[in-house]
KEPA-323294 format. One record per residue (C-alpha): residue number from 0; residue in one letter; x, y, z. Coordinates in pm, 1 decimal. Layout:
BEGIN
NUM / A / X / Y / Z
...
This chain:
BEGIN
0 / X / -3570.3 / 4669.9 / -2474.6
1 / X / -3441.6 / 4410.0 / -2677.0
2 / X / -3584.3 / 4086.6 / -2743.2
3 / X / -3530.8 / 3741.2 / -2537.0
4 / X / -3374.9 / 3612.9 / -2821.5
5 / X / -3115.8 / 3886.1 / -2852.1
6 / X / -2984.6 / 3914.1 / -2521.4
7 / X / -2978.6 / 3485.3 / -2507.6
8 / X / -2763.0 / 3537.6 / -2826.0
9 / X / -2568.3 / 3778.8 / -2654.5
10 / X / -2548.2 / 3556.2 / -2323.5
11 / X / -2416.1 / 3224.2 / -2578.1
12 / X / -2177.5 / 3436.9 / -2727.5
13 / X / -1991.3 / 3606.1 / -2387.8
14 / X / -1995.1 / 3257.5 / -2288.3
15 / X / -1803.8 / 3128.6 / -2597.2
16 / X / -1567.6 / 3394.8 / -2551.9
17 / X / -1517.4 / 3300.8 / -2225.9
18 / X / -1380.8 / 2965.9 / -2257.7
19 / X / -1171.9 / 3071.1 / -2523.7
20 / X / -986.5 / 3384.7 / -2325.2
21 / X / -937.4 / 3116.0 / -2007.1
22 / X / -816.4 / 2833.5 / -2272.3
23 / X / -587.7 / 3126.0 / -2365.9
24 / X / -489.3 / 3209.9 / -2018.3
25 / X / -406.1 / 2800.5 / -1961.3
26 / X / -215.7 / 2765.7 / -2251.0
27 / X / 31.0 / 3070.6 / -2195.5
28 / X / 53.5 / 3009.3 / -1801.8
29 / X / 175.9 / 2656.0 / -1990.2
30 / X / 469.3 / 2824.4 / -2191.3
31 / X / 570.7 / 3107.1 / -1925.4
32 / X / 679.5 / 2824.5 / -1714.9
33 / X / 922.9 / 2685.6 / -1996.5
34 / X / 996.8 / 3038.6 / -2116.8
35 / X / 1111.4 / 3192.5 / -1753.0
36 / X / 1298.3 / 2824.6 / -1673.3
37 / X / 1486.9 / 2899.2 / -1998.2
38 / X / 1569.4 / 3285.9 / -1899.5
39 / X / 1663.2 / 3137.0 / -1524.9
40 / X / 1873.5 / 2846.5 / -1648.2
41 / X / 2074.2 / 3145.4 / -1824.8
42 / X / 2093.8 / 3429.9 / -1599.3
43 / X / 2380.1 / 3264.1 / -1379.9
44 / X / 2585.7 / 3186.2 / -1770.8
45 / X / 2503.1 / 3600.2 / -1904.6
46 / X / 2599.6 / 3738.8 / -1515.5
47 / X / 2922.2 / 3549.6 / -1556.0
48 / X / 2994.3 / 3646.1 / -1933.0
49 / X / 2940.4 / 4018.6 / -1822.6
50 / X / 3179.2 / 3986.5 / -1494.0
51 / X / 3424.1 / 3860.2 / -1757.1
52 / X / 3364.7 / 4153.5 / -2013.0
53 / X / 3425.5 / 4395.2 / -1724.6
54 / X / 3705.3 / 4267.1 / -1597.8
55 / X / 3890.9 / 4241.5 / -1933.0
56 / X / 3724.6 / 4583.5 / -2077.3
57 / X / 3810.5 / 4784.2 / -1800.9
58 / X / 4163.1 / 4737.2 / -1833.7
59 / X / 4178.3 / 4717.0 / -2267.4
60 / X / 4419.4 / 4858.7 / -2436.1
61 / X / 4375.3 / 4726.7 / -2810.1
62 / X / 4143.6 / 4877.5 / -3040.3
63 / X / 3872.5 / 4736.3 / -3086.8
64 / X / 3545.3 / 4847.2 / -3355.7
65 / X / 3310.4 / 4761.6 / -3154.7
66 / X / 3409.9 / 4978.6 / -2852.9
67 / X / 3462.8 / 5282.9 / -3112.7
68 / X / 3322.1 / 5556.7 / -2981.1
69 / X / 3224.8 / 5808.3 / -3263.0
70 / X / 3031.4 / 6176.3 / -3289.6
71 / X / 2684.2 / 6032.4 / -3360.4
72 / X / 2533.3 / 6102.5 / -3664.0
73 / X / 2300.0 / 5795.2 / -3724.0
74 / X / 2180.3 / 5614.8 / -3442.2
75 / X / 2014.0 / 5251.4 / -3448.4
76 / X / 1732.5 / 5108.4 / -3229.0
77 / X / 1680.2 / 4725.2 / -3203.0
78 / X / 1349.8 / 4730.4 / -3138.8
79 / X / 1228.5 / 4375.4 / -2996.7
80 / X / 900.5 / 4268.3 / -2960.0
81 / X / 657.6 / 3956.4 / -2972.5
82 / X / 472.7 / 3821.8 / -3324.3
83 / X / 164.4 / 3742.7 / -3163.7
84 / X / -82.8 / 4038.4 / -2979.6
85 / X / -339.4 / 3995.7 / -2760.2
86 / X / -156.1 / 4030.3 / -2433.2
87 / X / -251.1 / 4367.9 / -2350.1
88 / X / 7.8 / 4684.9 / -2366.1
89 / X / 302.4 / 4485.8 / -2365.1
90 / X / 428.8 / 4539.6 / -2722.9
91 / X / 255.9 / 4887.0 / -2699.2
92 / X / 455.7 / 5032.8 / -2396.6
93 / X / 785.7 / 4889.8 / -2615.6
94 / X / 673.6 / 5045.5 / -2927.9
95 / X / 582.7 / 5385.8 / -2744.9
96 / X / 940.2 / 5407.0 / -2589.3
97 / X / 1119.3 / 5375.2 / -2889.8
98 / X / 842.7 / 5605.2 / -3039.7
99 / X / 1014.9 / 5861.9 / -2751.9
100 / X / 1382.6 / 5777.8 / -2824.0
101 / X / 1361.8 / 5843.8 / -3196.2
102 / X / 1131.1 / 6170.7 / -3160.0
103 / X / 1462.4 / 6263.4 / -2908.8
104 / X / 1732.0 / 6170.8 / -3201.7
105 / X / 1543.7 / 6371.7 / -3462.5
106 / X / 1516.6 / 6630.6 / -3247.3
107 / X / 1883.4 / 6658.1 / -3212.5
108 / X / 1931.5 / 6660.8 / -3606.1
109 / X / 2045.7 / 6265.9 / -3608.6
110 / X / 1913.1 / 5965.9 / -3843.5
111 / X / 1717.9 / 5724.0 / -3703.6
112 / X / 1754.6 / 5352.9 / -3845.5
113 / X / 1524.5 / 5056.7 / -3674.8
114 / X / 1606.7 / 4720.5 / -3688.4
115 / X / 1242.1 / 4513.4 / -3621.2
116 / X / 1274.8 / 4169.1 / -3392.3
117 / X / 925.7 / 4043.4 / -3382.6
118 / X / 639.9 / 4100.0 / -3627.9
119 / X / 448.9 / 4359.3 / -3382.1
120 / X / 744.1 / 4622.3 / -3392.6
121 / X / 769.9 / 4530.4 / -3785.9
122 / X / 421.0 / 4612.3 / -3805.0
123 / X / 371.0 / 4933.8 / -3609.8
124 / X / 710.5 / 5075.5 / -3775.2
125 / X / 632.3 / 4941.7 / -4151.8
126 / X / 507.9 / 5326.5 / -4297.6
127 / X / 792.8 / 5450.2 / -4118.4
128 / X / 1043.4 / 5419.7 / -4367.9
129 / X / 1292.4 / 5408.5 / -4084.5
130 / X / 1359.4 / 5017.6 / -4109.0
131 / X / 1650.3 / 4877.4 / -4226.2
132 / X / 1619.6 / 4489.3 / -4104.2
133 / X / 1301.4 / 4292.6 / -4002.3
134 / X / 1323.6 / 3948.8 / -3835.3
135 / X / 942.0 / 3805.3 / -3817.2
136 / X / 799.5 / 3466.5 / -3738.2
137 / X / 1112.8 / 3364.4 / -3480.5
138 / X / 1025.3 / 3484.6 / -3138.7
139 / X / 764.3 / 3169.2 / -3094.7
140 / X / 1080.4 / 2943.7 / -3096.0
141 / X / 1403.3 / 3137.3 / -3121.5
142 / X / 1773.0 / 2981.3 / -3078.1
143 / X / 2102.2 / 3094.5 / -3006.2
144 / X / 2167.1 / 3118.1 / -3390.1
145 / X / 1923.8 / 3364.8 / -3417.8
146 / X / 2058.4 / 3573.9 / -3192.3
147 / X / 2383.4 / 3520.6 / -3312.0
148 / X / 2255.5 / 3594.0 / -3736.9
149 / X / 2109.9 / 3933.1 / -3547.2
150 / X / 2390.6 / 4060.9 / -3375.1
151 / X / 2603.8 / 3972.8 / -3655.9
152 / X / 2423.2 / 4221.7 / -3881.9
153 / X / 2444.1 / 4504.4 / -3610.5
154 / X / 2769.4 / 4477.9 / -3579.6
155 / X / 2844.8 / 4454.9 / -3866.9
156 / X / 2649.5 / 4761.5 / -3972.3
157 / X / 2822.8 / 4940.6 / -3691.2
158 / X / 3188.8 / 4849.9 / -3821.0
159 / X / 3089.9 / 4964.7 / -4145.1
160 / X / 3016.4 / 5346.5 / -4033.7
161 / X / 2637.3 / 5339.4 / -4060.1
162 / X / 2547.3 / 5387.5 / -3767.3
163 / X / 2722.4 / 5522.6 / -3471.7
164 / X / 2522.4 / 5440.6 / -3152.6
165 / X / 2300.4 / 5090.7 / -3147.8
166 / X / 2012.1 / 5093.7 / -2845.2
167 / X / 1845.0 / 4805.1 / -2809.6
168 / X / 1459.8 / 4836.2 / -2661.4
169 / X / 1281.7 / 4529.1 / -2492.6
170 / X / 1022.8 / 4408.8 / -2267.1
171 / X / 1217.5 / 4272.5 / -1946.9
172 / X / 1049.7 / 4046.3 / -1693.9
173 / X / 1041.8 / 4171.1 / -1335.0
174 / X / 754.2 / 3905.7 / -1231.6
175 / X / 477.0 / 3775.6 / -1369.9
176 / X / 251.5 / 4104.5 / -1299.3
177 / X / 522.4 / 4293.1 / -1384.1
178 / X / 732.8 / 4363.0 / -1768.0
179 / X / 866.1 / 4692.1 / -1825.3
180 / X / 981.8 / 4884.4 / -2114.3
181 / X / 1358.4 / 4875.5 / -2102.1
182 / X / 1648.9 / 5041.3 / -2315.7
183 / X / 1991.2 / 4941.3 / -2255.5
184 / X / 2297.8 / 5093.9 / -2518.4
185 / X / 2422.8 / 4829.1 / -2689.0
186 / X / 2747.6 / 4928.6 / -2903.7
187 / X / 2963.0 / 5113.2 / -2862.9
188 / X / 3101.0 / 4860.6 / -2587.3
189 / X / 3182.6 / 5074.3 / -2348.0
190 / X / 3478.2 / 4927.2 / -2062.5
191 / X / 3310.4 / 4860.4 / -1710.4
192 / X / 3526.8 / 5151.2 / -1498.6
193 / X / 3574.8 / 5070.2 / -1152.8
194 / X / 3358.9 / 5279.1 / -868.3
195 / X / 3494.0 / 5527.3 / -710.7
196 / X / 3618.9 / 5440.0 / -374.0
197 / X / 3584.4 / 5030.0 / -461.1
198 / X / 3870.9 / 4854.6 / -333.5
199 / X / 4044.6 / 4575.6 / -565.7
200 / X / 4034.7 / 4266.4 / -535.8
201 / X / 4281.4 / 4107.6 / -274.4
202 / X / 4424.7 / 3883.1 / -542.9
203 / X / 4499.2 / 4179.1 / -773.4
204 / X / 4515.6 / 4191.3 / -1164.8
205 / X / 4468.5 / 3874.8 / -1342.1
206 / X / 4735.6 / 3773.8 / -1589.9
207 / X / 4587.4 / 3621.4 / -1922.7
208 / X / 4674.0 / 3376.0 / -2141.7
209 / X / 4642.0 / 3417.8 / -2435.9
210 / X / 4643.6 / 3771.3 / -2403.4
211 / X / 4360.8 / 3977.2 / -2284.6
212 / X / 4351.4 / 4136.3 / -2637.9
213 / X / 4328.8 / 3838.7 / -2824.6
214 / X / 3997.0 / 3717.1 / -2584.4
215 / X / 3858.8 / 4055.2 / -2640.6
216 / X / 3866.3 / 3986.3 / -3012.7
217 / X / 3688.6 / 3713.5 / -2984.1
218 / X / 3479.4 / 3755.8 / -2656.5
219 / X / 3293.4 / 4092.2 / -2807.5
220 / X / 3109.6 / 3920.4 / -3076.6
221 / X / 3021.3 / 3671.9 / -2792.0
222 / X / 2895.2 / 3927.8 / -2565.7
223 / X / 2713.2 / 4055.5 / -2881.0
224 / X / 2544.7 / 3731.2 / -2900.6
225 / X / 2465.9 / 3729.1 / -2530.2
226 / X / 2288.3 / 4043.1 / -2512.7
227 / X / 2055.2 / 3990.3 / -2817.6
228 / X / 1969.5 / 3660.6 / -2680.6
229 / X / 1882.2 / 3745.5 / -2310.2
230 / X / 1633.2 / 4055.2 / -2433.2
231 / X / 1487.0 / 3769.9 / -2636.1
232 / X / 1442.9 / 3567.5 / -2350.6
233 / X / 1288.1 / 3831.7 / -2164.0
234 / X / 1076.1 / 3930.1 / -2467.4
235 / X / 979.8 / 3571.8 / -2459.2
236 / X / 904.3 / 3531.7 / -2103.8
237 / X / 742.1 / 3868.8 / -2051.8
238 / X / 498.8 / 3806.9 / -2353.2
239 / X / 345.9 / 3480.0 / -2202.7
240 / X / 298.4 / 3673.5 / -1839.6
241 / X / 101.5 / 3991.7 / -2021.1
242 / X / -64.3 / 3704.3 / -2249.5
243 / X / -208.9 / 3511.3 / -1919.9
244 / X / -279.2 / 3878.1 / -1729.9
245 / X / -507.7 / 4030.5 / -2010.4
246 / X / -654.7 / 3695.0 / -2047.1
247 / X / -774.7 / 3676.7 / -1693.7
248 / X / -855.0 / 3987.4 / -1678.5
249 / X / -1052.7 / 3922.3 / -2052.6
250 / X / -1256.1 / 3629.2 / -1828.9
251 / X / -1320.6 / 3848.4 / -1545.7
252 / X / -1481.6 / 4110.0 / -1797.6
253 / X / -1694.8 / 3825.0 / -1979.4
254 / X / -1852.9 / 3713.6 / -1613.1
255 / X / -1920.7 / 4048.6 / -1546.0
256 / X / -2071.8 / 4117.9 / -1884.7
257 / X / -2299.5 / 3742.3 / -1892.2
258 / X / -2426.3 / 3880.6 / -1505.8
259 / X / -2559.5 / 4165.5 / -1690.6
260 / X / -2658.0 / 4052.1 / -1959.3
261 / X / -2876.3 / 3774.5 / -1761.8
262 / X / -3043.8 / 4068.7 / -1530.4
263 / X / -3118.3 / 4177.3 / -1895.6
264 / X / -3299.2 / 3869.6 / -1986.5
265 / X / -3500.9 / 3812.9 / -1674.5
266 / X / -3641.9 / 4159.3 / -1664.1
267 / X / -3712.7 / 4111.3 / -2074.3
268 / X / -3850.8 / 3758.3 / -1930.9
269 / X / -4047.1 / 3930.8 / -1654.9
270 / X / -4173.6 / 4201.1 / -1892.4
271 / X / -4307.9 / 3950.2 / -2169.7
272 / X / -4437.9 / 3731.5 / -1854.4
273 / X / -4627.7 / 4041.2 / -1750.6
274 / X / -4749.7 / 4192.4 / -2120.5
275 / X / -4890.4 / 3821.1 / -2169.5
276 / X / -5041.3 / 3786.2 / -1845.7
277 / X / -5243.4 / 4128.8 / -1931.6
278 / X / -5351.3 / 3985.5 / -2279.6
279 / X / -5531.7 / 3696.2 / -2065.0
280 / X / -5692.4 / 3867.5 / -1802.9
281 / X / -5794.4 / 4152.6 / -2092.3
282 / X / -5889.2 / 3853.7 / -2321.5
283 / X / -6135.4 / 3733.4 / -2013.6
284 / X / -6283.2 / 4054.3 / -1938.0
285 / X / -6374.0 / 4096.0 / -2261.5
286 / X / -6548.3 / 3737.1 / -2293.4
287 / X / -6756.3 / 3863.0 / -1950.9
288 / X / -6895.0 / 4155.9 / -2096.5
């Protein structure tokens, strides 16, 4: 059994631990509450930007190189995750479903190419030799323009033939118990066709000015820009929620462990009590003989 001083040790440093998981657990219930006001405040502007983009894409005529649909030989994953751990499988679940998408490419005979958003998926990916672009150290306070410098290099990488088919793999925030692994194809643009059986709208086609081929030419990088910036948001929002989980549940553990850990040190207490108590009334037994 081990010593009183041990399992006191033991006791101090569960304790220590403790504080710092729920200090943990306040600090990123702090941020989720900006981060999810941020990826609120922005839902209503993306819903509306991709009500636009199917009204105007289903009906396109031009042609356009980001709607290109080619035979794909090299495929892309955009691969976003947080730069900071500790907030349990969040990053891991990501990770393992792009781990599934490119086992499914290679399997099919295509190239895989990953571009890393966050320094987990740079990490985990690194002896891969499948990256071809790393952006690290932004998702703790990401802007627009980083969305925007991203997307730029996609598309531009997909307008340049090297790579035919760009997925894009993210955490997305259901609730705050909830963030699931999501994929969601990213270029080609493909036009939103209308459901069978939906009627159209009463007021019938809308006539554009300038005309809808011009917006598209300039409403595609846009929605480029969009895209890359609400899975960040998500990313961003998710990552505080799985943060505050595991540390609760990292709290929870450390009570449970410091409740053991004390019935530990009163029966070493009670033992020692009891071994000394033995000595004495040995010690006196001897003195009467």
């Amino acid at each position: 059994m081990a010593s009183l001083k041990e399992v006191s040790n033991k006791i101090g440093g569960v304790k220590k631990t403790a504080q710092i998981t729920k200090a943990m657990n306040m600090v990123s219930a702090s941020k989720l509450r900006g981060a999810q006001k941020k990826m609120e405040d922005f839902h209503p502007y993306a819903g509306k930007f991709n009500d636009t983009m199917a009204s105007l894409s289903g009906g396109a005529s031009g042609d356009y190189p980001l709607m290109e649909i080619r035979d794909v030989q090299t495929a892309e994953i955009v691969v976003v995750t947080s730069d900071r751990g500790l907030c349990g499988s969040f990053n891991a679940n990501i990770m393992k479903l792009a781990d599934k998408k490119i086992a499914e490419y290679e399997a099919a005979g295509k190239k895989v190419t990953l571009v890393c958003v966050g320094k987990k998926g740079n990490q985990y990916f690194k002896k891969s030799g499948k990256i071809r672009k790393a952006y690290t150290d932004i998702m703790g306070s990401f802007q627009m323009f980083n969305a925007r410098t991203i997307s730029m290099d996609i598309a531009e990488n997909f307008e340049a033939g090297h790579a035919d088919e760009v997925t894009v793999m993210y955490g997305h925030f259901h609730s705050v118990g909830v963030q699931r692994p999501t994929a969601v194809s990213l270029l080609p643009v493909k036009p939103v066709e209308q459901a069978a059986g939906e009627e159209k709208a009463a007021s019938g086609d809308y006539i554009y000015e300038p005309s809808s081929e011009e917006i598209m030419d300039v409403l595609l990088p846009l929605y480029m820009n969009v895209m890359i910036y609400n899975t960040m948001l998500q990313v961003g929002a998710s990552e505080q929620a799985a943060r505050m989980t595991a540390m609760d549940n990292a709290t929870n553990a450390c009570s449970d462990i410091v409740s053991e850990l004390t019935m530990i040190f009163n029966k070493a207490r009670q033992a020692a009590i009891t071994g000394d108590l033995m000595d004495i009334v040995g010690g006196a037994e001897a003195l009467k003989g």
